[in-house]
N, C-alpha and C positions, 0 to 999 in steps of 0.2 A: 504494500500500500504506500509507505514513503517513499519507493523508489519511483509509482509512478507521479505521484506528488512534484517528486524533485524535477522528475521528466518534462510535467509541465509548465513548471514554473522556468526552465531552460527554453522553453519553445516562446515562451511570451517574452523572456526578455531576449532572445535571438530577436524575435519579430521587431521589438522595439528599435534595438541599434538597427538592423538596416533601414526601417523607415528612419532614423535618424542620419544614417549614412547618405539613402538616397536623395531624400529634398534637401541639403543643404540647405547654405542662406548666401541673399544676394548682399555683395558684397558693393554698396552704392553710397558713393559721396555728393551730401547735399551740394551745390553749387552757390544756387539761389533759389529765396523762400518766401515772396512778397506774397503778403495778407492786405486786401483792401476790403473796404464795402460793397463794392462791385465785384469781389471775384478775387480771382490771385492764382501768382505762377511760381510754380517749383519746376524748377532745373537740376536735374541729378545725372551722373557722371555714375558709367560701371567701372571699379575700380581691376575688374582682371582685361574688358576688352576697349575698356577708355570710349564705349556708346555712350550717350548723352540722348536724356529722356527730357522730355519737355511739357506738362502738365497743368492744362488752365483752367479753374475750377470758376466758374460765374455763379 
């Protein structure tokens, strides 16, 4: 009975590191970050392929 206890408890935290291996995390430097009344823009920078994302929220 403990052994398969243990067994499962190996299977759930296996599962957890590779969903934690798989999705990483993006690695993005804010650039610029303007808040208005009207709306506002953020400009962000991927720091592994130096893309630049552009973001205009009204």
């Amino acid at each position: 009975m403990r052994a398969t206890h243990d067994f499962y408890l190996f299977v759930l935290a296996s599962l957890i590191a590779l969903v934690a291996c798989v999705s990483g995390c993006q690695q993005k430097e804010t650039l610029l970050d303007v808040d208005t009344p009207n709306g506002g823009v953020e400009i962000q920078r991927d720091k592994d392929g130096g893309n630049v994302t552009v973001e205009i929220g009204e």
